[in-house]
C-alpha positions as CSV (number, residue, x, y, z in Angstrom):
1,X,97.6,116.8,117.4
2,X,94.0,116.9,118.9
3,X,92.9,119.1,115.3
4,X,91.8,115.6,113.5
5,X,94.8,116.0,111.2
6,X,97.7,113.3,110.2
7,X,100.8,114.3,111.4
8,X,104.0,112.5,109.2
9,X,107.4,111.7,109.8
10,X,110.0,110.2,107.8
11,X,113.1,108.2,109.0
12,X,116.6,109.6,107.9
13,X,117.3,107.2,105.2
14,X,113.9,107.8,104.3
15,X,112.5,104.2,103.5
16,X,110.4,104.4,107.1
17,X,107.5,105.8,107.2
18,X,105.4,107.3,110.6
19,X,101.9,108.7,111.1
20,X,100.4,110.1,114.4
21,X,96.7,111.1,114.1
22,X,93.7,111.5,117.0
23,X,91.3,109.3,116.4
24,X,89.0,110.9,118.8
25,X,89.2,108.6,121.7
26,X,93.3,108.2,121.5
27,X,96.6,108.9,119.9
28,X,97.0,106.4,116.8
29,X,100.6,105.6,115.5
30,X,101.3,104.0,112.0
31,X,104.4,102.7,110.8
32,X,105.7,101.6,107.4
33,X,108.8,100.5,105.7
34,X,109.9,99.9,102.2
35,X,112.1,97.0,101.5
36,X,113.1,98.5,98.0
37,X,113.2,102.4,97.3
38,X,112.3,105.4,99.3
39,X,109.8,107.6,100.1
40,X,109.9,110.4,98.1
41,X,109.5,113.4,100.7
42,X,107.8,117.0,99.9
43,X,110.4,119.9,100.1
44,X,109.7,121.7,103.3
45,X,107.6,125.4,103.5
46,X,108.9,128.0,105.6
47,X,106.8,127.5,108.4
48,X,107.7,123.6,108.5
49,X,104.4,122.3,107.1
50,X,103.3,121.2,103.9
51,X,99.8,120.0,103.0
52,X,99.0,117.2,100.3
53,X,95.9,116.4,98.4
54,X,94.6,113.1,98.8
55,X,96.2,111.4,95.7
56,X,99.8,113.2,96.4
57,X,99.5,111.5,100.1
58,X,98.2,108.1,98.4
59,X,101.0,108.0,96.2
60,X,103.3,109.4,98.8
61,X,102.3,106.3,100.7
62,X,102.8,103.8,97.9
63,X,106.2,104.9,97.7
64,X,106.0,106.1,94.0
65,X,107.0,109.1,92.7
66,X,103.8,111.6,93.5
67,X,105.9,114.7,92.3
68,X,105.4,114.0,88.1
69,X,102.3,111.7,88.1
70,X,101.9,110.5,84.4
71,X,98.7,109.4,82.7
């Protein structure tokens, strides 16, 4: 967790949303939670890691569907 990158978590009903990331001087945890819908959650690699761009993790955020974006 020391590396600089964001580390995410999603509850299991998947309308909570938690982030860990170093900020340099400590551990930083974020938390959010959608009253209406849910995250919609990358399908897992085999080594248990996935990495975004930064629109698919914007969007990811937002709660909308970063999977099919449309123009």
């Amino acid at each position: 967790p020391f590396s600089g990158h964001l580390f995410l978590f999603r509850g299991r009903r998947g309308d909570l949303l938690k982030a860990l990331w170093w900020d340099g001087q400590g551990l930083v945890l974020l938390a959010k939670r959608l009253e209406k819908g849910r995250f919609i959650w990358p399908t897992i690699a085999r080594e248990g890691s996935v990495t975004l761009t930064a629109a698919q993790f914007a969007m990811l955020v937002e709660g909308l569907d970063w999977r099919t974006p449309t123009s």
